[in-house]
ZALOPA-849707 format. One line per 2 residues: number of its first residue (from 1); for each residue x, y, z of N, C-alpha, C, O. Coordinates in pm, whole numbers. Example, Ala and Ser with C-alpha at 12.3 -4.5 7.8 and 13.67 -1.06 7.14 Angstrom:
<semis>
1) 1319,-569,780,1230,-450,780,1320,-330,780,1424,-332,846; 1285,-225,708,1367,-106,714,1290,3,787,1341,114,804
</semis>
This chain:
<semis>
1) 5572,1904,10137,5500,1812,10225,5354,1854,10235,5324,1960,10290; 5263,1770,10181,5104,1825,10184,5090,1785,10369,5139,1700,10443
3) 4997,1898,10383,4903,1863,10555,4855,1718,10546,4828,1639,10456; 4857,1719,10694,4727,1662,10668,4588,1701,10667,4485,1670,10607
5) 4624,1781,10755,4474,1840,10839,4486,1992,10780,4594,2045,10755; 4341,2065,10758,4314,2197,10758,4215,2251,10873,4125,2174,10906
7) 4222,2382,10940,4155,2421,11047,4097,2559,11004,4151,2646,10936; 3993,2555,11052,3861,2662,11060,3810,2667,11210,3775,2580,11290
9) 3822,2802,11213,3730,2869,11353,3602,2848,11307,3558,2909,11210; 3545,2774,11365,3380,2798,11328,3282,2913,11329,3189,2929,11250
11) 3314,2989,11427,3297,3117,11459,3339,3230,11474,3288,3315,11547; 3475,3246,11377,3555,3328,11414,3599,3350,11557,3555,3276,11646
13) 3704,3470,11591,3789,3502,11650,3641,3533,11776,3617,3455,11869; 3584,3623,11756,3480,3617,11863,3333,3536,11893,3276,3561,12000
15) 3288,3463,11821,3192,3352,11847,3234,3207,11976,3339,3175,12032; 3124,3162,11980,3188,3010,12072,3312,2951,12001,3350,2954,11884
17) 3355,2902,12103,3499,2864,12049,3434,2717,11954,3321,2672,11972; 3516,2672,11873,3500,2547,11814,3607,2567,11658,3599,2630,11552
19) 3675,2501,11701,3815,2450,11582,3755,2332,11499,3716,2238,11568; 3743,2322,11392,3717,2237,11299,3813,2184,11225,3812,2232,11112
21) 3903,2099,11245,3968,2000,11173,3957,1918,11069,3908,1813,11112; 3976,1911,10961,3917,1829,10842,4073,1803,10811,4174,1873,10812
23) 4045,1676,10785,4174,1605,10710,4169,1558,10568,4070,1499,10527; 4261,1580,10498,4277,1603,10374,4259,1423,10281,4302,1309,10297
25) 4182,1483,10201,4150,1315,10154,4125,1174,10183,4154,1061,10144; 4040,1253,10293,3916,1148,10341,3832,1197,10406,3850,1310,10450
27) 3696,1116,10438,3568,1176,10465,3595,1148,10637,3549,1047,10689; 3667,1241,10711,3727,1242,10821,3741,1376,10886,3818,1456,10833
29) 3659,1420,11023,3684,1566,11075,3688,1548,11260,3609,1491,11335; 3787,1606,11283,3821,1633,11433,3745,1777,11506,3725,1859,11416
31) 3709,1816,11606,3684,1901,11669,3729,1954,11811,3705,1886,11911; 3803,2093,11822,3819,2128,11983,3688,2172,12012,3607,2171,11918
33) 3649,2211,12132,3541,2246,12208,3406,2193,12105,3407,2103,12021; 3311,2268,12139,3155,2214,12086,3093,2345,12100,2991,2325,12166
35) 3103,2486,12068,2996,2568,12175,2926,2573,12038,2950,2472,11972; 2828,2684,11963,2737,2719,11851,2770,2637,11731,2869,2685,11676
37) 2724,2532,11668,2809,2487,11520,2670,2520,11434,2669,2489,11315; 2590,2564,11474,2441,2590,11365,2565,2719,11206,2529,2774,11102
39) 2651,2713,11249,2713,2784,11083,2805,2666,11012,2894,2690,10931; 2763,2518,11060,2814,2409,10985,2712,2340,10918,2606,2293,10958
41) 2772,2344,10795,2681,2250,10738,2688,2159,10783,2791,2124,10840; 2540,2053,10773,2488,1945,10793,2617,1852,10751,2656,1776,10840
43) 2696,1848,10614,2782,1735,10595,2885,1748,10614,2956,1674,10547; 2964,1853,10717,3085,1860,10752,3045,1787,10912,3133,1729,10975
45) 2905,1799,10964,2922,1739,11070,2939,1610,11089,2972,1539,11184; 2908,1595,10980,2869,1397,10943,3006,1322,10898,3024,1202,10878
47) 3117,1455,10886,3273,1408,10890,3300,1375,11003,3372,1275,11006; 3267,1425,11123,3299,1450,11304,3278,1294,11364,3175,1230,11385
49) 3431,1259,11383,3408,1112,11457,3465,1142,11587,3421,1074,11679; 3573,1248,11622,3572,1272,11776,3608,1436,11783,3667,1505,11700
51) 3551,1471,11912,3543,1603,11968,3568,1620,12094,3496,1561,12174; 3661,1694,12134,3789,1744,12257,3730,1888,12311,3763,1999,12272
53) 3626,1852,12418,3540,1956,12458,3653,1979,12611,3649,1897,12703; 3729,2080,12613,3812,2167,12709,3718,2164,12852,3788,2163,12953
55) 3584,2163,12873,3504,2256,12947,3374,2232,12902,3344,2228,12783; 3262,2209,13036,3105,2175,13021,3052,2324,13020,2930,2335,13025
57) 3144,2469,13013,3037,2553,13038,3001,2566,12859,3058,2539,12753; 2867,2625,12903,2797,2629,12751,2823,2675,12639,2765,2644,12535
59) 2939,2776,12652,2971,2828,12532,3058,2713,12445,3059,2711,12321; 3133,2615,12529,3185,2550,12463,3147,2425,12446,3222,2345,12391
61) 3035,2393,12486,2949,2252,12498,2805,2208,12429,2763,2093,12428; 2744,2313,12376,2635,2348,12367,2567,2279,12194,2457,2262,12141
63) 2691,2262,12163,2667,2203,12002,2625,2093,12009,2570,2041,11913; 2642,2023,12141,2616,1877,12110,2489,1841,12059,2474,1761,11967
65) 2399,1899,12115,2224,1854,12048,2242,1864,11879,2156,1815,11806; 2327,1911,11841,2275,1959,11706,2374,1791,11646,2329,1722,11554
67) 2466,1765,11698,2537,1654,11653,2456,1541,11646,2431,1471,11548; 2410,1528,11786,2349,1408,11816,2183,1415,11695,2133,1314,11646
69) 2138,1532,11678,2011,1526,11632,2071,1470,11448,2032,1389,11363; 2185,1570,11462,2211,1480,11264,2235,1344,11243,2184,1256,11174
71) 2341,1356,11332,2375,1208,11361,2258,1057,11379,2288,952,11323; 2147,1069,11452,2075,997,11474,2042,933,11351,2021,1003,11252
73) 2034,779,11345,2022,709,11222,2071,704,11130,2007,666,11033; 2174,732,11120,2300,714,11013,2433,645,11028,2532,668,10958
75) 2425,550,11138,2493,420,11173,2641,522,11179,2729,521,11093; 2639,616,11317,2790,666,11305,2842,667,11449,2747,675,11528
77) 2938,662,11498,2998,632,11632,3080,783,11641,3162,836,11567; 3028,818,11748,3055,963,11755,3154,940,11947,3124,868,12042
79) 3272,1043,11926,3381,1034,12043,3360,1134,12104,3361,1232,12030; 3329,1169,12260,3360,1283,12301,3474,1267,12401,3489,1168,12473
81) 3544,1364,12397,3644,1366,12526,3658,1510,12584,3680,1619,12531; 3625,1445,12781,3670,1578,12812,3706,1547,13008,3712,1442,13072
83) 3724,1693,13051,3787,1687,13173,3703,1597,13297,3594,1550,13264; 3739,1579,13402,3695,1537,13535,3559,1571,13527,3525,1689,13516
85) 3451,1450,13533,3297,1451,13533,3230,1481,13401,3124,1544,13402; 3292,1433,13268,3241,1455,13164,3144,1369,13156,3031,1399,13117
87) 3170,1284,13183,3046,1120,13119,2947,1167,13178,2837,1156,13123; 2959,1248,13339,2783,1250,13352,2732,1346,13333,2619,1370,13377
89) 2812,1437,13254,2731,1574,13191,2678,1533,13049,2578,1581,12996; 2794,1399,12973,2692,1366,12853,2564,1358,12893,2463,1424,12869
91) 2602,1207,12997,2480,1164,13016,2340,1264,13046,2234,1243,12987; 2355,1356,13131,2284,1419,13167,2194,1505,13006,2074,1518,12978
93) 2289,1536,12951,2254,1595,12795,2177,1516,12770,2065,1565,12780; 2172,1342,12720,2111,1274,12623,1997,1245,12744,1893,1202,12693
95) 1987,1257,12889,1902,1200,12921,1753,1312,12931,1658,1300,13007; 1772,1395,12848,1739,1571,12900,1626,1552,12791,1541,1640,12781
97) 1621,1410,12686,1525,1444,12594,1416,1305,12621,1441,1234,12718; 1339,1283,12562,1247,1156,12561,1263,1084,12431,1236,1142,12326
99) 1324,908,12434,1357,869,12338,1270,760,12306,1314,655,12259; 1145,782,12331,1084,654,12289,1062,588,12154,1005,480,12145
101) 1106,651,12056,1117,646,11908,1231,595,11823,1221,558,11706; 1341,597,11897,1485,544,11840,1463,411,11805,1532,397,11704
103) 1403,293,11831,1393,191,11792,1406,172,11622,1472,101,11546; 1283,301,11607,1268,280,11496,1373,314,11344,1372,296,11222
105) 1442,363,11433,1583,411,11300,1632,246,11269,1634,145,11339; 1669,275,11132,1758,165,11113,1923,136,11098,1994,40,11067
107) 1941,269,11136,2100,196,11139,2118,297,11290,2067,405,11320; 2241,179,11385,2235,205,11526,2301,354,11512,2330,410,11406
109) 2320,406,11650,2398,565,11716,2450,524,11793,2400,452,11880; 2591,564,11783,2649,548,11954,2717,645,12015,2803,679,11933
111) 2728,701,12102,2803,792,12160,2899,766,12257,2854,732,12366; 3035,775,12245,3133,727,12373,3208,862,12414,3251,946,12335
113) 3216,865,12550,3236,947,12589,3366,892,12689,3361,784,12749; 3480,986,12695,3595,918,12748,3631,1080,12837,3623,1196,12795
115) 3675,1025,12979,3735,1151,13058,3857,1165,13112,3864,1085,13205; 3926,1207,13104,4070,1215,13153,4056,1263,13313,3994,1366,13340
117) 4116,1185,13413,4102,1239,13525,4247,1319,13551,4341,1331,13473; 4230,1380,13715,4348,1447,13734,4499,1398,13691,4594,1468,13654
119) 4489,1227,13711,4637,1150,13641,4654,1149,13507,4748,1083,13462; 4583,1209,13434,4569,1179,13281,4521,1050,13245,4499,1027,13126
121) 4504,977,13318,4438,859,13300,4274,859,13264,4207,956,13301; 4210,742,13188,4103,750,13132,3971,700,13243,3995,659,13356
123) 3862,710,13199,3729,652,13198,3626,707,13103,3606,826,13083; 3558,597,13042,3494,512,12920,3360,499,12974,3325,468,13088
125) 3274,536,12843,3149,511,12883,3035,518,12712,3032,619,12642; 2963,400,12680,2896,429,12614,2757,457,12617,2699,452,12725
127) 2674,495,12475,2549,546,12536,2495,504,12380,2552,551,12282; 2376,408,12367,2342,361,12245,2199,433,12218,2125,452,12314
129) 2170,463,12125,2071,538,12100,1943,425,12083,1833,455,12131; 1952,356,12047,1840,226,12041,1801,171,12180,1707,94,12199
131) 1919,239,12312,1852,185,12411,1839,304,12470,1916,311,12566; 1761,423,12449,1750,591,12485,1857,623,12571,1850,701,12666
133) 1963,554,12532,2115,611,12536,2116,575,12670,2100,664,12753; 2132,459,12706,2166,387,12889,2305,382,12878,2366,341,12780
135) 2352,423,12978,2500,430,12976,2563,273,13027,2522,187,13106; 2644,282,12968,2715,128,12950,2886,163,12949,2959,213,12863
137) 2919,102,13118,3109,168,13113,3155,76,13035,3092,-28,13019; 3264,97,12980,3308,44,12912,3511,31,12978,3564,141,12995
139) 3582,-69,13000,3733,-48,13021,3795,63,12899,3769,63,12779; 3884,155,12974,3926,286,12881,4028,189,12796,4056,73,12829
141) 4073,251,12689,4222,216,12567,4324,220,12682,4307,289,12783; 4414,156,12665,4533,161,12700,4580,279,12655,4578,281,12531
143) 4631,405,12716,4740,477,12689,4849,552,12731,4854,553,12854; 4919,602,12690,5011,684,12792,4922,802,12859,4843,880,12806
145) 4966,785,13006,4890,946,13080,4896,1064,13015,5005,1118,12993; 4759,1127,12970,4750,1260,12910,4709,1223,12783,4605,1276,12743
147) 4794,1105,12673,4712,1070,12537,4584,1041,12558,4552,953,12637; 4482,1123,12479,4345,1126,12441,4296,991,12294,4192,926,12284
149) 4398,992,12219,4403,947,12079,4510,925,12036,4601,1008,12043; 4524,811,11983,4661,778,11968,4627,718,11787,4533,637,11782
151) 4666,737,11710,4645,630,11521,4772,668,11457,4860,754,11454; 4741,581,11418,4867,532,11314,4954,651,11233,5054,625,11166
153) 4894,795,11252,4928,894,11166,4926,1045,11269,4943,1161,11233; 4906,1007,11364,4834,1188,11460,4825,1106,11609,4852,986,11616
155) 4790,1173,11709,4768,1171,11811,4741,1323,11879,4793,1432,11854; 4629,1281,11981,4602,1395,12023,4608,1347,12197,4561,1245,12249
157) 4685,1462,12260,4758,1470,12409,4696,1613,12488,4690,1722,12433; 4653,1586,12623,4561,1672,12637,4641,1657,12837,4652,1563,12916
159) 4685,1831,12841,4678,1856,12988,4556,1914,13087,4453,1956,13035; 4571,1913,13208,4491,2020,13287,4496,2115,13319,4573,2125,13415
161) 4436,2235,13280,4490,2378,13351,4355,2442,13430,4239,2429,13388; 4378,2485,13502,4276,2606,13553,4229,2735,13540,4275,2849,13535
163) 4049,2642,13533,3998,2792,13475,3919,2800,13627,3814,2863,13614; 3938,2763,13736,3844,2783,13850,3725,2617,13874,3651,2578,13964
165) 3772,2555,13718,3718,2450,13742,3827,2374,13640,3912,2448,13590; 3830,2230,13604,3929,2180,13537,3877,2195,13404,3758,2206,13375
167) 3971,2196,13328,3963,2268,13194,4070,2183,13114,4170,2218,13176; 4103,2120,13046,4182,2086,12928,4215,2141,12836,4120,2189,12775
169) 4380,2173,12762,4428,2237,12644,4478,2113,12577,4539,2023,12635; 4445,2117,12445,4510,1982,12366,4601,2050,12272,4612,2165,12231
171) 4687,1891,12246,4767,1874,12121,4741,1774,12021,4723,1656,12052; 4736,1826,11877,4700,1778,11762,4842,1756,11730,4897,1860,11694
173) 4921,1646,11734,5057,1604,11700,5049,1507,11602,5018,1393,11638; 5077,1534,11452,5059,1435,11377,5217,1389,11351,5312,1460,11317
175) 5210,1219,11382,5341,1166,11348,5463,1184,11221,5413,1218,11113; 5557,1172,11220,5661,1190,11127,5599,1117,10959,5573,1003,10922
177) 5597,1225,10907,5591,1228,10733,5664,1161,10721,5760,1159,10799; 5650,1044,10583,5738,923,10550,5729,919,10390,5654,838,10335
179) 5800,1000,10324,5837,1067,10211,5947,953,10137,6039,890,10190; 5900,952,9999,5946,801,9953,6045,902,9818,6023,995,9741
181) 6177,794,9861,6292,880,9754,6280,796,9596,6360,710,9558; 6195,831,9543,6223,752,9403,6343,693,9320,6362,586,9263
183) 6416,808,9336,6550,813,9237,6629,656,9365,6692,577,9295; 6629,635,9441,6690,574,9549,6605,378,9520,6647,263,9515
185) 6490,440,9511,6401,301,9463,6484,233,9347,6551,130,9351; 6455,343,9212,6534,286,9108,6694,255,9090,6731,169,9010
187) 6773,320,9159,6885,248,9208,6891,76,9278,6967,-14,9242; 6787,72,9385,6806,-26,9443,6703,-179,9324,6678,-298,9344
189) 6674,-80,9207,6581,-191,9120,6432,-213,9166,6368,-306,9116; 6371,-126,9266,6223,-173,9321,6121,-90,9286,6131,21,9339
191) 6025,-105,9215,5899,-50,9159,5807,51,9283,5833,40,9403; 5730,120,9244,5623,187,9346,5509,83,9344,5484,1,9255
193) 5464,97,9428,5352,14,9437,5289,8,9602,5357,46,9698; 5139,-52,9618,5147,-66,9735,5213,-148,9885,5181,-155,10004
195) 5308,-193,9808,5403,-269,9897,5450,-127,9999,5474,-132,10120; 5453,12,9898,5501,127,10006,5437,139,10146,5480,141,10262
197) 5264,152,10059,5226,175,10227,5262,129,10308,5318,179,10405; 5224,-29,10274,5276,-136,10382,5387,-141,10450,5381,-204,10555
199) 5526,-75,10409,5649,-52,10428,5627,99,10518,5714,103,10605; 5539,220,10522,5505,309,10580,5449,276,10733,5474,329,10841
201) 5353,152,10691,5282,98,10823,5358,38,10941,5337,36,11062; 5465,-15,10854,5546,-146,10971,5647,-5,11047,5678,-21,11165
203) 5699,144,10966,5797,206,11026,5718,302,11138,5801,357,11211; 5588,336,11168,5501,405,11185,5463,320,11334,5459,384,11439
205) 5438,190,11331,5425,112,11442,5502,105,11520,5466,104,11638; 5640,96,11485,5782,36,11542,5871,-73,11499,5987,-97,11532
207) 5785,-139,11409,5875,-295,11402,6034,-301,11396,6104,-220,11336; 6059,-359,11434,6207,-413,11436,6275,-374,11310,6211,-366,11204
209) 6401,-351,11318,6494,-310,11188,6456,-469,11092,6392,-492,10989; 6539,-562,11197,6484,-697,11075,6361,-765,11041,6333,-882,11017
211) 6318,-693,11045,6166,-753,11010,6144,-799,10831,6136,-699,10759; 6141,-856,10800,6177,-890,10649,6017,-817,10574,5904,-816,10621
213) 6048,-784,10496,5971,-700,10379,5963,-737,10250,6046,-700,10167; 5838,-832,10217,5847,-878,10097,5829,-778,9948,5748,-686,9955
215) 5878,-792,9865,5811,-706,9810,5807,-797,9642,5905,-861,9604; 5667,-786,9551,5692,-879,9435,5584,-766,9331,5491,-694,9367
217) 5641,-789,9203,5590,-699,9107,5581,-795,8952,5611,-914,8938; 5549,-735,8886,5540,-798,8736,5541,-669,8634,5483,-561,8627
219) 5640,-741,8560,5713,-627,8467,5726,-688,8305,5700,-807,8283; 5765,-604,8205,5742,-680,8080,5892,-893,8158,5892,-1016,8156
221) 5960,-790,8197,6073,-943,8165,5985,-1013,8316,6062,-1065,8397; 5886,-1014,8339,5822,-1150,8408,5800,-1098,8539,5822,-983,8577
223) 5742,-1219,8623,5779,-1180,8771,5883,-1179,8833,5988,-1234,8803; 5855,-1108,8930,5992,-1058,9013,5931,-1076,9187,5815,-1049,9218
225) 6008,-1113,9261,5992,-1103,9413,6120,-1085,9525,6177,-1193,9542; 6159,-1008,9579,6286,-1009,9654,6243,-958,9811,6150,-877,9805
227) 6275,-979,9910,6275,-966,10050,6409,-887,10113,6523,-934,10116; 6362,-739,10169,6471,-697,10199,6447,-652,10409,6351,-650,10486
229) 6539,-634,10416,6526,-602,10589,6419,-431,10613,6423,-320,10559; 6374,-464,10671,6308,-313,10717,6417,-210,10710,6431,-120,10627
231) 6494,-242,10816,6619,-100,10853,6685,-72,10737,6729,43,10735; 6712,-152,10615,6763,-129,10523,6668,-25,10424,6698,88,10384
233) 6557,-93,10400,6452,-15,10313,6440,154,10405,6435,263,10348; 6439,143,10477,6389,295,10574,6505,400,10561,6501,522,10550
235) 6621,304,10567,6711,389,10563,6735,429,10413,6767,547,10398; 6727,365,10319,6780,416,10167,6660,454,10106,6683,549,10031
237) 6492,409,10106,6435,479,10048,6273,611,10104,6194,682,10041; 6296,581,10236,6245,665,10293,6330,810,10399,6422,814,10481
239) 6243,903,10342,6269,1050,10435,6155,1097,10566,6034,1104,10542; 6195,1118,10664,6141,1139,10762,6136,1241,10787,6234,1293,10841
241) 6014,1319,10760,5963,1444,10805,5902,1469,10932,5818,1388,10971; 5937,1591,11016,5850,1603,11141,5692,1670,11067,5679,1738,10965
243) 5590,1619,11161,5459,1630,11112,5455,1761,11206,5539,1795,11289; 5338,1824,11171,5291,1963,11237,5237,1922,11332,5188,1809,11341
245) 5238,2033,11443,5181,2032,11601,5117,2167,11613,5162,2281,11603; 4990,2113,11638,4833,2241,11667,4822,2221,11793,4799,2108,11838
247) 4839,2339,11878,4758,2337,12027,4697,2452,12014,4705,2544,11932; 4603,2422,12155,4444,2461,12164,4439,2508,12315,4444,2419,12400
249) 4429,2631,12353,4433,2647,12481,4325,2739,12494,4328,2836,12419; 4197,2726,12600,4125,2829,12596,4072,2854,12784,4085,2757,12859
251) 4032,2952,12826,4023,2926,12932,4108,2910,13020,4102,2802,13079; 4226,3018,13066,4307,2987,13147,4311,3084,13231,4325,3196,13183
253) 4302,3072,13353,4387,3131,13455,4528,3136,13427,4566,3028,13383; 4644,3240,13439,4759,3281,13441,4769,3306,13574,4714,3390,13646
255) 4879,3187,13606,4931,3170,13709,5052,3086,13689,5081,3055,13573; 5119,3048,13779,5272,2942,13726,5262,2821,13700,5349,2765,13634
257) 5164,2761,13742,5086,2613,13710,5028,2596,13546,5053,2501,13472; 4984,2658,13529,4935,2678,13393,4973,2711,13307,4931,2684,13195
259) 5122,2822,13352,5177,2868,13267,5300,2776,13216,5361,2788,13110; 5322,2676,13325,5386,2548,13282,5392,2457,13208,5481,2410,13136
261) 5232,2421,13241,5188,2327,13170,5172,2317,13024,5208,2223,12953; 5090,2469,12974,5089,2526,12871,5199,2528,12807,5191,2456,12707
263) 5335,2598,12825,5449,2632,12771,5491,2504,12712,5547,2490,12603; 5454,2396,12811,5529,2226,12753,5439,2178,12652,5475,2123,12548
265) 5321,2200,12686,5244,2113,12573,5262,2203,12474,5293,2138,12374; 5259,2353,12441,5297,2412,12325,5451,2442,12236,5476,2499,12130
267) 5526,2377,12333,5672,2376,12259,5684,2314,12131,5654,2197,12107; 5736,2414,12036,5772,2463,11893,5634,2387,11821,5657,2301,11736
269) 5498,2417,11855,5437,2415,11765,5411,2492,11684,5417,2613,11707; 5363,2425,11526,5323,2495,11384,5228,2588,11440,5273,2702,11455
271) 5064,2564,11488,4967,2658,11492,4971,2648,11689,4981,2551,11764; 4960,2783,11714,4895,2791,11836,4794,2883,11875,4818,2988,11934
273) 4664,2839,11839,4546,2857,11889,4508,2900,12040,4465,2816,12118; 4525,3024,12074,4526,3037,12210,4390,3150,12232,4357,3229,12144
275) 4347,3143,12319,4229,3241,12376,4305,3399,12420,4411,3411,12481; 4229,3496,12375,4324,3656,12387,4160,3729,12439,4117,3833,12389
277) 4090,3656,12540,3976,3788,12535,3977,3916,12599,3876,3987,12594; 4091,3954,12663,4101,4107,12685,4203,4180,12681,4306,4131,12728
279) 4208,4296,12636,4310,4405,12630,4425,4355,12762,4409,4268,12848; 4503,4416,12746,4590,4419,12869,4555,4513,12951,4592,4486,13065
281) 4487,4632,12940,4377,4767,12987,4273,4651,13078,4234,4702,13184; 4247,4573,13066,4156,4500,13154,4214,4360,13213,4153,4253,13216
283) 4352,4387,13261,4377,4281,13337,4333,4238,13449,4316,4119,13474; 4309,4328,13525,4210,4240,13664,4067,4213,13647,3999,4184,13745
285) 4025,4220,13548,3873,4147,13488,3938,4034,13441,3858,3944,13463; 4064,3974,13374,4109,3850,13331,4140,3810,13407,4163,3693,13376
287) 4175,3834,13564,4203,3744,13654,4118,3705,13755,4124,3617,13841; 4028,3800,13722,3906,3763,13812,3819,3637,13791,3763,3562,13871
289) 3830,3643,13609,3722,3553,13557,3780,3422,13480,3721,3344,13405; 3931,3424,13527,4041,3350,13490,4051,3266,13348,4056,3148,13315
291) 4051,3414,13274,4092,3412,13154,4213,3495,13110,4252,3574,13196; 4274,3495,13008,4438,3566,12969,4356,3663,12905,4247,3673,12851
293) 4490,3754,12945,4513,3884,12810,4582,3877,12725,4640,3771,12701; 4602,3995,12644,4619,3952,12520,4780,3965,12509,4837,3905,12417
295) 4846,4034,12592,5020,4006,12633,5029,3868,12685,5107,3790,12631; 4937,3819,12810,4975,3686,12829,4950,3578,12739,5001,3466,12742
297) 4863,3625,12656,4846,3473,12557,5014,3524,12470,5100,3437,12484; 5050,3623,12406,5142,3629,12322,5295,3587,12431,5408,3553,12394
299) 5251,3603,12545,5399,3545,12648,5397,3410,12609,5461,3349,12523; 5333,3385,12666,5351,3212,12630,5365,3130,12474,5420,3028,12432
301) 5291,3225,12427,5352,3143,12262,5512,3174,12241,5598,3112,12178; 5517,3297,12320,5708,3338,12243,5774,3276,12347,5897,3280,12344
303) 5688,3189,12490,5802,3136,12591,5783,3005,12505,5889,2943,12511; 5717,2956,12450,5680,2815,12395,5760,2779,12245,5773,2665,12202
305) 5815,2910,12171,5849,2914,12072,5784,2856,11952,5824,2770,11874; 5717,2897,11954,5535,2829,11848,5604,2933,11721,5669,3036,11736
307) 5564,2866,11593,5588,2891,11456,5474,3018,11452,5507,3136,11438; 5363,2980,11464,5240,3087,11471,5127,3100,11558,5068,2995,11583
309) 5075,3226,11621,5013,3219,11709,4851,3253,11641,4844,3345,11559; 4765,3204,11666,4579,3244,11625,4580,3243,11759,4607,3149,11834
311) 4535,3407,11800,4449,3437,11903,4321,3435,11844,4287,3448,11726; 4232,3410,11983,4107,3398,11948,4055,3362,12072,4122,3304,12157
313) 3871,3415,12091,3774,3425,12168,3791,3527,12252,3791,3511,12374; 3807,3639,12197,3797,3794,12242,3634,3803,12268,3537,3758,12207
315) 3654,3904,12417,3551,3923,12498,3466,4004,12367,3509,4053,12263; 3327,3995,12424,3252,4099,12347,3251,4208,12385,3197,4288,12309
317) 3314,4268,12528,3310,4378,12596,3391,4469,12521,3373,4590,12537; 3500,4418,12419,3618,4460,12346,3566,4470,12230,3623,4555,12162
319) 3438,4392,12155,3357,4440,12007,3457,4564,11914,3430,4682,11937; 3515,4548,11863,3581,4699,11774,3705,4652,11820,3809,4671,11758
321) 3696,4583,11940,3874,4616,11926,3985,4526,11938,4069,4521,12028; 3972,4432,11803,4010,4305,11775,4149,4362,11688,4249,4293,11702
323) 4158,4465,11612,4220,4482,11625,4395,4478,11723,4506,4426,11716; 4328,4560,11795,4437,4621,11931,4474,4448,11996,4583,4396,12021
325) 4377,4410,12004,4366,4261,12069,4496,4184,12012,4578,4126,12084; 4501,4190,11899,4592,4103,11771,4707,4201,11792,4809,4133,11799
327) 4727,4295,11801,4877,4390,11836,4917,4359,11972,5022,4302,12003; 4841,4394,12039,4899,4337,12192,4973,4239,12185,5094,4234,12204
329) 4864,4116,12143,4942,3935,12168,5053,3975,12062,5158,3968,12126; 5088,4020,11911,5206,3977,11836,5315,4062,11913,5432,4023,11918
331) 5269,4188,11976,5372,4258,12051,5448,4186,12137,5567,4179,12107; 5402,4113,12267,5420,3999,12340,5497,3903,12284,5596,3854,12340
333) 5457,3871,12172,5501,3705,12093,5619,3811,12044,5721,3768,12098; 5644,3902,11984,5782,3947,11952,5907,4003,12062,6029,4009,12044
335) 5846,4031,12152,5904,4107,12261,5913,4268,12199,6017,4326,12226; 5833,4326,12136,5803,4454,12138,5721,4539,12205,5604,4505,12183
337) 5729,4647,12288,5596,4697,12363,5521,4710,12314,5532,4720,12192; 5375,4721,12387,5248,4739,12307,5260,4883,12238,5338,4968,12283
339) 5195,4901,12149,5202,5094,12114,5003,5103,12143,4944,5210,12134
</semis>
């Protein structure tokens, strides 16, 4: 089963946090947080159509100028999403510069910015660069409470936890792989072709078992056209794979609220990306400044039963000892003591 998606720390294990998502065969890239991206090239940013900023403090927010400055005039619609009072910290960003010059680009900018409040529910807001980015609300997408993004192939689902202020951990859940049985085709007499996708699209939406499915080809003995039921085709020539699940947790207070929340949104994911910035030697500096250690980030991946854990955004106070950092959490995630 190929990915879809591949992920890069932008900054490694100790730089601003920022996960880079690129999806495989197409000019398409996702982003967690925003803090330093000046070590991205210019045309991986110009993949970036939405970004899942956890948190306005700067380490994880701070990239945006550099987006918005590439971005400008290159006709691209750029997504941000983030916790309680995001829209007016964009706003506040784009209004921080003097735009009397945007007219002159020729292809428009837009920036939408979407916030999940305490219900998981949305609010929408755009900001056009041709009008020095005046904010314009916009009615949010319909979605289920907590979905951020919902397409035809992935969705991304985003809780609240506490870092002393509201903070968001997401999930990168890409929908069930739809794996086509050949040997099963040629039994039933039906060619490959793009009639598949189309047959991928209708099982991916929901449609009804009877939904009729045309399908017509041309072969040396002539044309051919036959109509078969959905539920029939799904069942004999498609396989249903579970797709991989990436969560992203940074910034937490450890406490039972969080440790809840966390544990559910990370159950049996592929990658879990979790924040480890201090020894377990400095636990009451992690609770002070309500961030995990590096046993509690590895508790929760082994209470969550996650395939693999990436710690990451170790304090700099710890510099050298990223090591020990990475033994702690797998100690934790195995149930072995630290040594």
């Amino acid at each position: 089963m190929k990915p879809l998606f591949h992920t890069q720390l932008v900054n490694g294990t100790r730089g601003d946090p920022a996960l880079y998502i690129d999806f495989q065969f197409r000019r398409r890239a996702l982003m967690f947080d925003l803090g330093d991206v000046s070590r991205l090239e210019p045309r991986r940013i110009l993949r970036l159509s939405d970004v899942f900023v956890s948190h306005a403090h700067m380490d994880h927010f701070m990239g945006l100028d550099r987006l918005v400055r590439l971005m400008l005039g290159r006709g691209k619609h750029l997504r941000l999403y983030g916790p309680p009072g995001f829209i007016d910290r964009v706003r506040h960003r784009l209004h921080g510069y003097t735009w009397n010059l945007v007219r002159n680009y020729a292809e428009p900018f837009i920036v939408e910015a979407l916030e999940q409040d305490a219900d998981g529910g949305l609010r929408r807001s755009l900001f056009h660069a041709r009008e020095a980015f005046r904010q314009e609300d916009r009615p949010a997408p319909s979605m289920p409470p907590g979905t951020l993004l919902d397409e035809e192939e992935f969705r991304v689902r985003a809780v609240p936890i506490d870092h002393h202020i509201p903070c968001l951990a997401f999930a990168l859940e890409e929908k069930a792989h739809l794996n086509v049985w050949k040997n099963r085709l040629e039994d039933m007499g039906l060619p490959t072709g793009p009639w598949l996708n189309h047959l991928k699209h209708l099982v991916r939406r929901g449609a009804p078992d009877d939904t009729p499915v045309e399908i017509a080809w041309h072969d040396r003995a002539g044309e051919h056209r036959v109509v078969h039921a959905l539920g029939r085709l799904r069942q004999e020539v498609l396989q249903e794979v579970r797709g991989r699940k990436l969560v992203y947790v940074v910034d937490a207070a450890f406490h039972e609220a969080n440790r809840r929340r966390i544990v559910e949104l990370a159950r049996e994911a592929d990658l879990f990306y979790v924040e480890a910035p201090f020894l377990n030697e400095s636990a009451e500096r992690a609770s002070d400044t309500a961030h995990l250690t590096a046993a509690q980030a590895g508790l929760l991946a082994r209470e969550a039963g996650v395939k693999r854990v990436i710690p990451f955004h170790f304090s700099a106070r710890h510099t050298g000892d990223e090591a020990r950092i990475r033994a702690q959490v797998m100690a934790a995630f195995r149930e072995r003591p630290a040594g």
